[in-house]
N, C-alpha and C positions, 0 to 999 in steps of 0.2 A: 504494500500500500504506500502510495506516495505521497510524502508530507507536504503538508499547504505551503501555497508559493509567498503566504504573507510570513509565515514563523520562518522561513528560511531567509530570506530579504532582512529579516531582523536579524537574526542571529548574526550573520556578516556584516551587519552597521555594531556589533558590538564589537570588546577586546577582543574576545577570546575570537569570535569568527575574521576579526581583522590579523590578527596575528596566522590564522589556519590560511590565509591566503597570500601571505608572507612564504613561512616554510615551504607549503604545497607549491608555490609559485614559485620559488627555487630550484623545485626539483622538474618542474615542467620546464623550465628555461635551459635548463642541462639538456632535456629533452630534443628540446626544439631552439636551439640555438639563435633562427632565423626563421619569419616566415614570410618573410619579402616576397609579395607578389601571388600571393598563394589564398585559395579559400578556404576558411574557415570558419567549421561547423560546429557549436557547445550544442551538448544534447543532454537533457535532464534539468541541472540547478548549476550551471555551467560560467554563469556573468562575470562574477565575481574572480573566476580564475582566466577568460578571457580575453579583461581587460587591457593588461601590459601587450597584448598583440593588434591590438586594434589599430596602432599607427603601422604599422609593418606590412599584414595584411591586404591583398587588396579586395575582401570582403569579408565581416566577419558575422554574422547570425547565432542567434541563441533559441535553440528549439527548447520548447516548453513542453514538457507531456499534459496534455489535457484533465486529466485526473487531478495533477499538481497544481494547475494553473498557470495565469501568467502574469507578466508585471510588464510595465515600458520598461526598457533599457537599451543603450547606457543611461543613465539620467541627462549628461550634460550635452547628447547629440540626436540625431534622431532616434526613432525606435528603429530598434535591430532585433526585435525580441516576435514569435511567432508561437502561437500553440499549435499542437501537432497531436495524431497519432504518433507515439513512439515505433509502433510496429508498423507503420504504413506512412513513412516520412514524404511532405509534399513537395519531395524535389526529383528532378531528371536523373537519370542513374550517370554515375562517373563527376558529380558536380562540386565536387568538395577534393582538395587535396590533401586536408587533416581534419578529423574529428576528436574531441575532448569529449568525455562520457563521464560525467559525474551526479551521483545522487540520482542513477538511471537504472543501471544494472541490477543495483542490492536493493530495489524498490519497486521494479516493475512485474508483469503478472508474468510476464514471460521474456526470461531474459536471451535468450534463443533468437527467436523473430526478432526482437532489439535490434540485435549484433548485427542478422541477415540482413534488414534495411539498411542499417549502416554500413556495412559491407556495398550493398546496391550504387548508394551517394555517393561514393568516395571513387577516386579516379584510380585503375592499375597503379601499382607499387604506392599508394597514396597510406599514409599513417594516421592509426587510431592509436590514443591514452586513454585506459581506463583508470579511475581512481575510486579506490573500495576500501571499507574497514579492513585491515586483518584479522584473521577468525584467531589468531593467537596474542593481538594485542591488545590492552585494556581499552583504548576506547570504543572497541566491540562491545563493553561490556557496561555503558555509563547510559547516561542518558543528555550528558554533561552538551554534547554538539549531536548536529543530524547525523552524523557517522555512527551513531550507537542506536540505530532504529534501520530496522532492513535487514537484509539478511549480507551479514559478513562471509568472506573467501579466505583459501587459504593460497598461496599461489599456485601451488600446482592444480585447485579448481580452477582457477584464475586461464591461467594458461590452457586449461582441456577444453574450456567454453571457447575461449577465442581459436581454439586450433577445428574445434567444431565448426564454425562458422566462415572457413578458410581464411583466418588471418595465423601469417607466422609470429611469433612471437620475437620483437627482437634487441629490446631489450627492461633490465625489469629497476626497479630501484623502491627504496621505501621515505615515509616522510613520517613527522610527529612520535617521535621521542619522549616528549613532556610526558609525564603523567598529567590523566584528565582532570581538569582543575580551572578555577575562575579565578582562583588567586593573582594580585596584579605581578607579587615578588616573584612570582615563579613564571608569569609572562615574560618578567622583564627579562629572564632569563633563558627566553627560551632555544636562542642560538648558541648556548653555551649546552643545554642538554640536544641539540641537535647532534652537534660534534662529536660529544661524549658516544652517544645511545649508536650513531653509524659503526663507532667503531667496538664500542664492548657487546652491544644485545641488536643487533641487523634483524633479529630473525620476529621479534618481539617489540619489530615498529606498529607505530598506529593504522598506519592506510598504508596501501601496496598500489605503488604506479607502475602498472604495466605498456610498453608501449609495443602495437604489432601491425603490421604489413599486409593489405590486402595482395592475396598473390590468386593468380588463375592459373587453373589447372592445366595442364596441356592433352589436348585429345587424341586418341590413339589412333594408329594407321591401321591399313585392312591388316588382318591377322596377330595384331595383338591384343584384339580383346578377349584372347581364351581365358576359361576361367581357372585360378590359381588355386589349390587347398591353402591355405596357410595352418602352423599351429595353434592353437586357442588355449590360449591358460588355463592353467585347471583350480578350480577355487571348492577347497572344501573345509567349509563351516567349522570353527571350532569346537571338538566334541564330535564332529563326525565321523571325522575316521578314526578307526578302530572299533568301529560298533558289533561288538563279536566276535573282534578278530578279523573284521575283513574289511576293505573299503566302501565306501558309498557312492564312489563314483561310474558308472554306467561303463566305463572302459576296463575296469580295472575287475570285473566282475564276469568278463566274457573267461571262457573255459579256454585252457592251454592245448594245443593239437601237438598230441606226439607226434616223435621224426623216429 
């Protein structure tokens, strides 16, 4: 379910959401070094990390999911802000050459179709960032920012949706360190726990930015599309094997033929 477009809009006129777009906005600028000349698509609750690209850019838009609602933005230029179906985006396929996804994926009914449209808008070799709680960092677990509402990832989910949806993965980074907190002394501090948390607890960041590659598949020529066996993992339950003394699993149970 996705949170109102008015408590969101607040939270980022506060510290605590003004400083989350500080750190997060560091590690998207590593990301995206330059976006000179390029379109740019926010999809979800996306403005507020948007912004620092908006001179660079040579268009930048902010899809709203209709459930969430929508707001003008930017405030100081015209409106660049649309509500949308998240699963059925009202743009021309290949029209975007980077997408930013936040407050979409870990909120929406279906984050699958999400991707797949986004996939659709974005132009060959063109890059998406997502940005999602960690399912292993505290602010998954507060209620402290919208990061603690939705449903949090862990990156290898992170990664197996996007690899679902044909985007390569290429590369991944984490942001928020801080413990969750409204405290002003420990804002003030926050680049100082940035530093720290990258290099002693990486794995027990707050949000996981993943950045991946829409890639197209290549089609086979006459004669190679025979079909291949491949091996299939064998997955058995805890507690199952050995039931008897024998296994559970359907292969392992056919009868031996003497030689």
């Amino acid at each position: 379910m996705f949170l109102d477009v008015v408590d969101l809009k607040t939270f980022y006129d506060l510290p605590l959401g003004r400083m989350l777009r500080v750190l997060v906005g560091q590690r998207l600028r590593a990301a995206w070094p330059t976006v000179a000349g390029q379109r740019l698509l926010g999809l979800g609750y996306a403005g507020p990390y948007l912004r620092p690209f908006m001179d660079e850019a040579e268009r930048t838009i902010a899809a709203m999911p209709a459930a969430q609602g929508v707001v003008a933005w930017p405030r100081e230029r015209d409106n660049a802000a649309t509500l949308v179906d998240e699963t059925n985006l009202p743009f021309p396929d290949s029209m975007f050459d980077r997408i930013l996804v936040v407050h979409a994926i870990d909120h929406c009914r279906d984050p699958l179709e999400l991707l797949h449209d986004a996939w659709r808008v974005l132009v060959p070799g063109g890059k998406l960032v997502v940005v999602v709680a960690n399912r292993r960092g505290l602010w998954a677990r507060t209620e402290t920012s919208p990061f603690g509402y939705g449903r949090p990832y862990s990156r290898g989910q992170l990664e197996a949706l996007l690899k679902d949806c044909q985007f390569q993965v290429s590369a991944s980074d984490e942001a928020l360190f801080l413990p969750p907190t409204r405290s002003r002394f420990l804002l003030r501090s926050a680049r100082t726990w940035e530093r720290i948390g990258r290099r002693l607890w990486p794995a027990f960041a707050g949000l996981l930015v993943i950045e991946a590659e829409k890639q197209l598949f290549r089609g086979l020529a006459a004669g190679e599309g025979k079909r291949v066996r491949a091996p299939r993992p064998v997955f058995i339950p805890q507690g199952a094997a050995g039931l008897n003394g024998r296994s559970r699993h359907p292969e392992a149970q056919k009868p031996r033929i003497s030689t």
